[in-house]
Each structure stands twice: as C-alpha cells, then as structure tokens.
DSSP file (Angstrom, degrees, kcal/mol; ACC not computed):
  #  RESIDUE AA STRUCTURE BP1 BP2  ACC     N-H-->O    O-->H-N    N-H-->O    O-->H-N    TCO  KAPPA ALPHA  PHI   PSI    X-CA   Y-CA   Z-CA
    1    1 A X              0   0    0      0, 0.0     2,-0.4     0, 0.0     3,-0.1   0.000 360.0 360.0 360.0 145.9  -25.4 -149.5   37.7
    2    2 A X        -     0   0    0      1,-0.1     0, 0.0     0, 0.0     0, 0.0  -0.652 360.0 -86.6-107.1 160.7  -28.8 -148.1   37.9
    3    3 A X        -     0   0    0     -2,-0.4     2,-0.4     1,-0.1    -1,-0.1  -0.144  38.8-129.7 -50.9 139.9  -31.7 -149.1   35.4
    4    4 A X        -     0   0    0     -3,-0.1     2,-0.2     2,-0.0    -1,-0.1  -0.842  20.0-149.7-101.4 149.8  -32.1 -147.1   32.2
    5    5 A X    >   -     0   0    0     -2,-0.4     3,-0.5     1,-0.1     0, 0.0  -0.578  24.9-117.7 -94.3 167.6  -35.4 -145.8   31.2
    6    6 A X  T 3  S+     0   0    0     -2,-0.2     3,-0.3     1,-0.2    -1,-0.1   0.721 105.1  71.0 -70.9 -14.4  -36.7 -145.2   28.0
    7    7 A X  T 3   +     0   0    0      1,-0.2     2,-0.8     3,-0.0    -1,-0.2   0.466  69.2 114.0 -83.2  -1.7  -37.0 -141.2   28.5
    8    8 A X  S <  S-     0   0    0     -3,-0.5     2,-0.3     2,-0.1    -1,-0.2   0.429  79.3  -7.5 -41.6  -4.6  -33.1 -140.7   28.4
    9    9 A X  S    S-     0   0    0     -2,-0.8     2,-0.5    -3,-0.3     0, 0.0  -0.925  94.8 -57.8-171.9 165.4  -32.6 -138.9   25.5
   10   10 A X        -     0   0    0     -2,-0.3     2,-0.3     1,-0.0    -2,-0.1  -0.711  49.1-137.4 -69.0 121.6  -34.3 -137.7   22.5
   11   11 A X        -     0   0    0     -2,-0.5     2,-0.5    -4,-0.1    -4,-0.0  -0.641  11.8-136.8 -89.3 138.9  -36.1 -140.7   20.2
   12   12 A X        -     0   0    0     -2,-0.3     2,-0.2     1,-0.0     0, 0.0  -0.852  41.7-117.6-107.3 127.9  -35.4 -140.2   16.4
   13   13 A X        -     0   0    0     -2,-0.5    -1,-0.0     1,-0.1     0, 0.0  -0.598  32.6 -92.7 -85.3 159.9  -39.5 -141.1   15.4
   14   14 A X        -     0   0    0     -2,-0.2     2,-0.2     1,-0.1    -1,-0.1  -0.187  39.6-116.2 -63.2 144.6  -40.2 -144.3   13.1
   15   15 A X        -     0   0    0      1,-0.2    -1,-0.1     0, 0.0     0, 0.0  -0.654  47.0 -65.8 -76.8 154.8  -40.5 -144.0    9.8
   16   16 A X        -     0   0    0     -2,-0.2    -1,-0.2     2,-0.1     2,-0.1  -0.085  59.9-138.3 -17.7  99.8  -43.6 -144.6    7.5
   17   17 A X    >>  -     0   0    0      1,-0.1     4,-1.0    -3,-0.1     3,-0.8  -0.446  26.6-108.7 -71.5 172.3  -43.9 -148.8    8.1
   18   18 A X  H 3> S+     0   0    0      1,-0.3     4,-1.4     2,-0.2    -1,-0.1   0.601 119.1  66.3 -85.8 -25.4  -44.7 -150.6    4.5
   19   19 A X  H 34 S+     0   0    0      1,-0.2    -1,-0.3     2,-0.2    -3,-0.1   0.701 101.6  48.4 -90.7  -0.4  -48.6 -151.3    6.2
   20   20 A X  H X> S+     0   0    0     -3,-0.8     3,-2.4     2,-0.2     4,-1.3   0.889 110.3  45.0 -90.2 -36.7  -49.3 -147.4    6.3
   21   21 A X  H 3X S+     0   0    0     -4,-1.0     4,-2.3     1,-0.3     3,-0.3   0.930 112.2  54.9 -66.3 -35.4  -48.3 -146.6    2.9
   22   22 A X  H 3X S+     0   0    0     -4,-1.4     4,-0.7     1,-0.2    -1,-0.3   0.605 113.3  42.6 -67.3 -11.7  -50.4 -149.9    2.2
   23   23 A X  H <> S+     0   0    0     -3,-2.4     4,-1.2     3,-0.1    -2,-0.2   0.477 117.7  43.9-102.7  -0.9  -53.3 -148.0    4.0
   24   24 A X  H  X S+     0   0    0     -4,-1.3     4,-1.1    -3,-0.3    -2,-0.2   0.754 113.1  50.2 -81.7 -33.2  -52.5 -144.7    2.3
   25   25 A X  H >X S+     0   0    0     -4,-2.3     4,-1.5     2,-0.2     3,-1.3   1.000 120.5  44.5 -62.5 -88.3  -52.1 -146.9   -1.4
   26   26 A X  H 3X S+     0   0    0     -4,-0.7     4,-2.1     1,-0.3     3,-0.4   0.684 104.4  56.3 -11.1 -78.8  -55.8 -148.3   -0.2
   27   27 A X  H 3X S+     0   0    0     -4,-1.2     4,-2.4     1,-0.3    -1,-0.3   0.694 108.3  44.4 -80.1 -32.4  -57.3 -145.5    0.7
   28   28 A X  H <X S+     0   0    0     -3,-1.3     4,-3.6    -4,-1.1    -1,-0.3   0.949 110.7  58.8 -57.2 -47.3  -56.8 -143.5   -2.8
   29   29 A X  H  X S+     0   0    0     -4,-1.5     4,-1.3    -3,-0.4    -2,-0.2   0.911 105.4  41.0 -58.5 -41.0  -57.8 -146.3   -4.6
   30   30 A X  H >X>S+     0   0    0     -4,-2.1     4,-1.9     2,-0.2     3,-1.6   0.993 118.4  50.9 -49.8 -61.8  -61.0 -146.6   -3.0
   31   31 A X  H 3X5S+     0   0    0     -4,-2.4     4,-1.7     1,-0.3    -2,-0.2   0.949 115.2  45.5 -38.3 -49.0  -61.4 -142.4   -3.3
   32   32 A X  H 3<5S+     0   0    0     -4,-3.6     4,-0.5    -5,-0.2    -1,-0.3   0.816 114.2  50.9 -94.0  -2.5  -60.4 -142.9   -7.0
   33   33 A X  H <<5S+     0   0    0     -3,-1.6    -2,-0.2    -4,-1.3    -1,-0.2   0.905 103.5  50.1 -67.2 -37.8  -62.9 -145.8   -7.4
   34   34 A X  H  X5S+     0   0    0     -4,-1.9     4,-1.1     2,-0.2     3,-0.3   0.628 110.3  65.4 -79.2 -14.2  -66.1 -144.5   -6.0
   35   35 A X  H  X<S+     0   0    0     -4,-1.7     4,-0.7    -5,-0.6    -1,-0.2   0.731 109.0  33.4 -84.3  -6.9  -65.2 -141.3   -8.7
   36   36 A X  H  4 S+     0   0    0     -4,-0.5     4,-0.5     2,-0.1    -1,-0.3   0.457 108.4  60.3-110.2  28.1  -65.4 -142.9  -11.3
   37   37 A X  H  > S+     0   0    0     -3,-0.3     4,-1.3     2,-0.1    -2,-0.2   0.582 110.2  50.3-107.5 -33.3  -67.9 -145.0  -10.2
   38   38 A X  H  X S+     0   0    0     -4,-1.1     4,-0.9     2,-0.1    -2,-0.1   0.712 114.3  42.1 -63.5 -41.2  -70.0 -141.3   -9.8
   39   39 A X  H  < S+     0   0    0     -4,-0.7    -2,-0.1     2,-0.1     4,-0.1   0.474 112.4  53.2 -98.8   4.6  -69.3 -140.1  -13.2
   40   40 A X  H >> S+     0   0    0     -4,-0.5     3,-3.5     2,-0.1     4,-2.1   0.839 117.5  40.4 -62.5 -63.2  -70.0 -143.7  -14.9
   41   41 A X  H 3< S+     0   0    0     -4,-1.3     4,-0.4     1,-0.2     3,-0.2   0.910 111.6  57.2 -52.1 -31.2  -73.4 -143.6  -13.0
   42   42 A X  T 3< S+     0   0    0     -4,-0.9     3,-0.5     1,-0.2    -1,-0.2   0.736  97.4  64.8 -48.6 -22.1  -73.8 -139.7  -13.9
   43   43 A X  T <4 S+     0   0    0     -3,-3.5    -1,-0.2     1,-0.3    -2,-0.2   0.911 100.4  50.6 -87.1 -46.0  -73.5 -140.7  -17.6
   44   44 A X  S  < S-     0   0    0     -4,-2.1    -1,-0.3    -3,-0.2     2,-0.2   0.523 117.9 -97.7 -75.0   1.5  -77.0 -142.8  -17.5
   45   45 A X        -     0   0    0     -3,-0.5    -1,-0.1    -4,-0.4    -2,-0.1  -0.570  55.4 -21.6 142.6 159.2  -78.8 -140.3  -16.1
   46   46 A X  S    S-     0   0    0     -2,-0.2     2,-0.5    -3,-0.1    -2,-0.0   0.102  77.3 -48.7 -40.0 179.8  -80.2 -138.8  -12.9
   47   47 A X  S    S+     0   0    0      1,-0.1    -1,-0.1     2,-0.1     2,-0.1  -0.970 116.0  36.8 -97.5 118.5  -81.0 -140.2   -9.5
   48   48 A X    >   -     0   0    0     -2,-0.5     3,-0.9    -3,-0.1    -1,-0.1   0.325  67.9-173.9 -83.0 127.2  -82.8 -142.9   -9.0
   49   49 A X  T 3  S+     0   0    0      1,-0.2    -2,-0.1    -2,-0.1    -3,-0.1   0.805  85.5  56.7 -65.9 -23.7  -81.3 -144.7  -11.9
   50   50 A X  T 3  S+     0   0    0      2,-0.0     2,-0.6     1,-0.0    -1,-0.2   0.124  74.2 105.6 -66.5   5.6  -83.6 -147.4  -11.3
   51   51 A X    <   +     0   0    0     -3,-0.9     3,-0.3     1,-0.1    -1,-0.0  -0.970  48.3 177.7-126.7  89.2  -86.6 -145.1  -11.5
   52   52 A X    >   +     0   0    0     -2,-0.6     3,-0.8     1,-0.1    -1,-0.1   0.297  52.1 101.5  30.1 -64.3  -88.3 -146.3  -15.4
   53   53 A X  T 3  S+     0   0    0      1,-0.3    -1,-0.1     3,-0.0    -2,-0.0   0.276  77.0  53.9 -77.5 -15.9  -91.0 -144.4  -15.6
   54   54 A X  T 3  S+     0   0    0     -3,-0.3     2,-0.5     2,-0.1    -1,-0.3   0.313  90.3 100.2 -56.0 -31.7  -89.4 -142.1  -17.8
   55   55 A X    <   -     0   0    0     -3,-0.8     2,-0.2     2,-0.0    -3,-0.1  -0.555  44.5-179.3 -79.6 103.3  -88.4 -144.8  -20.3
   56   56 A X        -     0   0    0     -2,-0.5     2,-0.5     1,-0.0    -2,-0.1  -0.845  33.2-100.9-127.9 165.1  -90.1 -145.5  -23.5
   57   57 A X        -     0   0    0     -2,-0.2     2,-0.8     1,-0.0    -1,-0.0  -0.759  25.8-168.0 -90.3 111.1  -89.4 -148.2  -26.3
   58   58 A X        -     0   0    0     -2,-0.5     3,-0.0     1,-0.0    -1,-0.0  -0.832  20.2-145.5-112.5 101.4  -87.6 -147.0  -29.5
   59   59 A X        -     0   0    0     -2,-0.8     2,-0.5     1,-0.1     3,-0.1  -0.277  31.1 -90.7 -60.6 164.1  -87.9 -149.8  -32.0
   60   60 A X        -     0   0    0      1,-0.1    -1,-0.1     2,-0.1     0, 0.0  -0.700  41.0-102.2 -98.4 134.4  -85.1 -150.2  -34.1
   61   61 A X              0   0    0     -2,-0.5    -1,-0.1     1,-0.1    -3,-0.0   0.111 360.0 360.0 -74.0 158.9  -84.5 -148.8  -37.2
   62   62 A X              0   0    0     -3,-0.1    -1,-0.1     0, 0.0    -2,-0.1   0.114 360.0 360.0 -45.1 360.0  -84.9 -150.2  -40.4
C-alpha cells in the first residue's frame, strides 16, 4: 500500500478557533476604549491638556 499524502483531496478549511474570536473580542475592545478615551479627553479641552497657562482661579461663590 503506498503512503498517503496530505494533498489527496480537497481539505474542508478550519473554522474560527475560540483564540481568534478572543483576538477579534480584544481587538474592538481596545478600538472602543481608546474612543472614548478621545472624546472623555476632548471634553476638557484642547491639546496639550496639560498646558495651564490658560487657566485662571474662579473663587467660589458666595
């Protein structure tokens, strides 16, 4: 009986394993973290947020 190869035939391809939907899962979350993480920081203000100089002291009202 002679050796079989793997090329014999037509291969039905793998389905989606459980760790790609778990890098697909990942990868939106990160995408939908850093957007709101873009319109939190938008809320305070231009770029640099760190930038002061702008900033003056409103005592508080009476």
């Amino acid at each position: 009986m002679p050796p079989t190869s793997a090329n014999d035939g037509p291969v039905q391809k793998q389905r989606f394993s459980v760790y790609t939907m778990m890098l697909v899962l990942s990868f939106f979350a990160i995408v939908t973290a850093c957007t709101l993480l873009y319109t939190e920081l938008n809320s305070y203000g231009k770029f640099p947020w760190w930038d002061t100089a702008e900033a003056r002291f409103v005592p508080p009202a009476d």
